[in-house]
C-alpha positions, -999 to 999 in steps of 0.1 A, spaced: 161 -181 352 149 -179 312 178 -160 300 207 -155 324 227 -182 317 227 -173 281 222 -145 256 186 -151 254 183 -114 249 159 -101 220 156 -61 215 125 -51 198 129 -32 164 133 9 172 110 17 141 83 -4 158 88 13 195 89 45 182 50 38 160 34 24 191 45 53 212 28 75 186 -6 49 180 -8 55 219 -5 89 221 -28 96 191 -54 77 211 -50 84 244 -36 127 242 -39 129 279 -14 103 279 21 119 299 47 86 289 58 49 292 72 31 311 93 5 297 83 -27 319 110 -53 310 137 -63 335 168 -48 321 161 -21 291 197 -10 284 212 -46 279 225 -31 250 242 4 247 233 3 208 199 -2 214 195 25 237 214 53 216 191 40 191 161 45 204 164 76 224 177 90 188 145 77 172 125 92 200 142 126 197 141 128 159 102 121 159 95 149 184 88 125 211 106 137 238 84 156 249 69 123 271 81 110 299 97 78 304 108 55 334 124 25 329 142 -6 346 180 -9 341 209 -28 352 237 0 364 267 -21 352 261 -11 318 247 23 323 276 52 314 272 90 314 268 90 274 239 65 277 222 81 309 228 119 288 210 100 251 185 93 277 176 125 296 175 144 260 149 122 251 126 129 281 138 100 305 131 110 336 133 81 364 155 45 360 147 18 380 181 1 387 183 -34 410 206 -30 436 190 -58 455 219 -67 488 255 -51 498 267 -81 506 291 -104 487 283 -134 501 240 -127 493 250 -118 456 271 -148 453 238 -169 467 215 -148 446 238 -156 412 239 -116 411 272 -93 406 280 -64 427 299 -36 423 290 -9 456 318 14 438 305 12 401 266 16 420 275 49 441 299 63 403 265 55 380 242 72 405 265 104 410 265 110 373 232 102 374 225 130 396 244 152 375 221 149 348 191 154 364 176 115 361 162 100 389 171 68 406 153 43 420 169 12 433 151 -20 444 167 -41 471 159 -72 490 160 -92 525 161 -125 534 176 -140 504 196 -172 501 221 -176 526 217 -135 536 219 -133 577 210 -106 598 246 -94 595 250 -98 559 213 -81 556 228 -53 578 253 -42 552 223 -35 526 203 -16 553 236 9 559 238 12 522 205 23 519 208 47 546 244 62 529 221 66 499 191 81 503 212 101 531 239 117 503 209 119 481 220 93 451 185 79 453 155 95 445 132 63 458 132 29 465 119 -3 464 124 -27 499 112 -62 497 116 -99 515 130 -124 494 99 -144 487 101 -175 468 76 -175 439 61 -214 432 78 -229 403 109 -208 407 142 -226 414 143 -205 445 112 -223 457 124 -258 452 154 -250 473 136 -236 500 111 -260 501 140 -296 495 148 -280 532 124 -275 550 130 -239 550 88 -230 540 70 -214 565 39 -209 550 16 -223 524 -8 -195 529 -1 -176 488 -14 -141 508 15 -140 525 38 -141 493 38 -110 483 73 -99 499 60 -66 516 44 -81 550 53 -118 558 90 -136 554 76 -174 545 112 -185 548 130 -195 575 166 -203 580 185 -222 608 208 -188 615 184 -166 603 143 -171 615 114 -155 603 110 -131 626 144 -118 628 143 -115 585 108 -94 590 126 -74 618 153 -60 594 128 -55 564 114 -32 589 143 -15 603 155 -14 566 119 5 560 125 32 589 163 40 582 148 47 548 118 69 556 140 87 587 169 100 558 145 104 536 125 127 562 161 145 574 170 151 538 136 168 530 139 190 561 177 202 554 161 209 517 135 228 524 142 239 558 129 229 593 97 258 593 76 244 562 78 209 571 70 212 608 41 234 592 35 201 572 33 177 598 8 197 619 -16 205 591 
């Protein structure tokens, strides 16, 4: 809401990076990486071969770092700078399969670009992670559907390492909760429940409460059932039923 609608976007001086990541490791030694906590950290491919120079040149790589990304702008060179300098896990926001949700949500998606990015990804030896949502803005049960078979094609050809399922929950002050709220869509006041992993505290004429916590479920087990399938066909079926009975 602060920056998409223009190029708000401010990257932080590499030298500066690079001395913090050395003041930190100086005083913490047991320290293993970082994790770069800002909502897209390759907004800019310059920045990123930059940095992951910078971090290579002053025999940092030897940490491990996770970060959030967009995949629209991630390419193989960017995704290789990053491995070599001790990337190991991107967070990438996948979020709904469905046109119509993305539209809503005032997010692009591009299912072929996603599955291209992750391949190469997998390639390189990075690990994915991909967030996605249910519930959103005009998302029904069938719409919601399409995100729940994407997950499963994923984690089942083994693109993703893990993932992130939420319910769209509208945050006070956002323009997401002023919609809801201008129609009646609010179920709940209650600030517990808004924390997108238990309750839905929307509800939409085609689409109830219930039926949205329903698929965040069913989204939940088609992820932990191909997640458990593609462990077993890994490491065979004798050490994990060895694992579930110890």
């Amino acid at each position: 809401h602060l920056y998409y609608d223009q190029p708000n976007w401010r990257p932080r001086n590499v030298g500066s990076i690079i001395e913090e990541i050395r003041y930190l490791k100086n005083k913490y030694p047991l320290m293993e990486g970082v994790f770069f906590d800002e909502e897209d950290h390759n907004t800019q491919k310059s920045f990123i071969m930059a940095l992951t120079k910078a971090i290579r040149d002053n025999d940092l790589h030897h940490l491990k770092y996770n970060a959030m990304c967009g995949y629209w702008s991630l390419d193989r060179e960017m995704m290789e700078s990053m491995r070599s300098a001790g990337y190991y896990k991107l967070r990438i926001g996948v979020e709904t399969a469905s046109p119509a949700v993305a539209h809503a949500m005032h997010k692009k998606i591009d299912i072929p670009r996603l599955i291209r990015v992750l391949k190469e990804a997998r390639d390189i030896g990075l690990h994915m992670y991909g967030t996605f949502t249910i519930g959103a803005p005009e998302a029904t049960r069938k719409e919601d559907l399409k995100t729940v078979r994407l997950i499963r094609d994923l984690v089942r050809s083994g693109l993703l390492y893990d993932l992130q399922i939420s319910i769209c929950t509208p945050q006070p002050g956002t323009p997401f909760y002023q919609w809801a709220r201008s129609r009646g869509y609010l179920r709940s006041t209650d600030w517990n429940e808004y924390d997108g992993a238990t309750h839905a505290v929307v509800s939409y004429p085609k689409y109830p409460q219930k039926e949205i916590e329903d698929t965040f479920h069913l989204a939940r087990e088609v992820y932990y059932a191909e997640a458990r399938n593609r462990q077993r066909a890994q490491e065979g079926f004798w050490p994990c039923l060895k694992r579930s009975f110890a």
